[in-house]
C-alpha positions as semicolon CSV with decimal commas, in nm:
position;residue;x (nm);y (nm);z (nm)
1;X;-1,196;0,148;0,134
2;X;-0,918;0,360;-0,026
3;X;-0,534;0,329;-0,043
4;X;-0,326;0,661;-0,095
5;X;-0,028;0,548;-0,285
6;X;0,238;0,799;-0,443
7;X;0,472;0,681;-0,682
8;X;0,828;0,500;-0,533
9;X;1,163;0,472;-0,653
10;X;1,152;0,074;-0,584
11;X;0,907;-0,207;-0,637
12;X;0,937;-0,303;-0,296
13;X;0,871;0,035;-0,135
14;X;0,517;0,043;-0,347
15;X;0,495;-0,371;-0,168
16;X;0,545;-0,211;0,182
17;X;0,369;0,142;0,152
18;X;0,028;-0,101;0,029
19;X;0,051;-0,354;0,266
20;X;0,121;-0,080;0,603
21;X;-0,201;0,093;0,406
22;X;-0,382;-0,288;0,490
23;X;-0,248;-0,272;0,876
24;X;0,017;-0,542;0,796
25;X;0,362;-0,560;0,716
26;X;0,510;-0,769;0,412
27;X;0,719;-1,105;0,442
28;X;0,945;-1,206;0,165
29;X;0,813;-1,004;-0,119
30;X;0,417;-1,066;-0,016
31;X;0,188;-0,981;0,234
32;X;-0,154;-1,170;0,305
33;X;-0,457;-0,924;0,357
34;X;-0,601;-0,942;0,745
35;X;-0,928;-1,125;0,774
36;X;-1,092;-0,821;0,903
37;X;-1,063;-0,691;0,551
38;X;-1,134;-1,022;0,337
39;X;-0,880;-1,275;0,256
40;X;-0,558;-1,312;-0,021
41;X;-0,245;-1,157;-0,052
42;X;-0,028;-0,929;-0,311
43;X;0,306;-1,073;-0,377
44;X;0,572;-0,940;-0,624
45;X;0,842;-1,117;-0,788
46;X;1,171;-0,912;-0,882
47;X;1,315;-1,089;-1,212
48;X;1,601;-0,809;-1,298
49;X;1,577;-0,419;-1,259
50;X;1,324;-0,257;-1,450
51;X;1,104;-0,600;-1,468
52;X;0,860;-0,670;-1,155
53;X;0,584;-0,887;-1,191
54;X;0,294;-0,824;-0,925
55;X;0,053;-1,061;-0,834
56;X;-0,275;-0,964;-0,624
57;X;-0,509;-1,232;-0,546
58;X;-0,786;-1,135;-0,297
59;X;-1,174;-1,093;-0,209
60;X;-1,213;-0,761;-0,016
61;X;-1,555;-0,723;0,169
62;X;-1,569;-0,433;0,064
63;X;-1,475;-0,202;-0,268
64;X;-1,107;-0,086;-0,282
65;X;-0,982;0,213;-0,454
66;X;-0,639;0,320;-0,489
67;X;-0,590;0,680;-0,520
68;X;-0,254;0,755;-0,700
69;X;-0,092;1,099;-0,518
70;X;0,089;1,299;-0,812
71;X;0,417;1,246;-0,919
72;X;0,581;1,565;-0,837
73;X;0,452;1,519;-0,433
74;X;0,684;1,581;-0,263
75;X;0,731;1,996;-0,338
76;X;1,061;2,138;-0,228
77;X;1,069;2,158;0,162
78;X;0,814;1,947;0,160
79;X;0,796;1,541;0,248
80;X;0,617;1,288;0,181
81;X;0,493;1,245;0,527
82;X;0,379;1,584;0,584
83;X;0,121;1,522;0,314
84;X;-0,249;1,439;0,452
85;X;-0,332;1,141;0,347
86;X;0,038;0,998;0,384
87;X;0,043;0,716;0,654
88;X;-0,346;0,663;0,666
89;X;-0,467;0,268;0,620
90;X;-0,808;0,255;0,388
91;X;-1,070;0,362;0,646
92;X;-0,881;0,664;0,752
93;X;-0,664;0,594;1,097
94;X;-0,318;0,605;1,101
95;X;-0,101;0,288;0,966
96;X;0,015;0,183;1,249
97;X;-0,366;0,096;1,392
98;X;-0,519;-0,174;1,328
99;X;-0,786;-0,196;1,051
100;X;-1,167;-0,183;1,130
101;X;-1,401;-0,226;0,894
């Protein structure tokens, strides 16, 4: 499985892209992974800007890889949704599907 991520202004927008990447939204700075995918969850804890702690705890059935998208994505005139991989979940369909694994 592999997660597209590109880098955020926010701690919680890099919360909310992974978990939409995992078919499920977050709640209160955390999301729990589906059971179609294994079982934990990825919280983050805000202490003051500039200091985020995140905390993943899970078992994945199978390998994860997050694939970092460069820095300077997007180019002018171009957004961050137009690129390809933007919007995907790990096995390739579109974020708001659900997961199948």
């Amino acid at each position: 499985m592999k997660v597209n991520l590109s880098a955020q202004n926010e701690p919680q927008q890099f919360l909310a892209l992974t978990a939409r990447s995992f078919g499920v939204q977050t709640e209160r700075n955390h999301f729990r992974i589906p059971p179609q995918v294994g079982n934990g969850e990825m919280r983050q804890f805000y202490f003051f800007p500039g200091f985020t702690l995140t905390y993943l705890n899970f078992r994945l059935l199978k390998p994860l890889e997050f694939i970092r998208i460069p820095v300077d994505f997007p180019r002018r005139n171009e957004r961050v949704s137009d690129h390809p991989n933007s919007g995907k979940t790990m096995d390739g369909t579109n974020a708001s599907s659900d997961i199948s694994v």
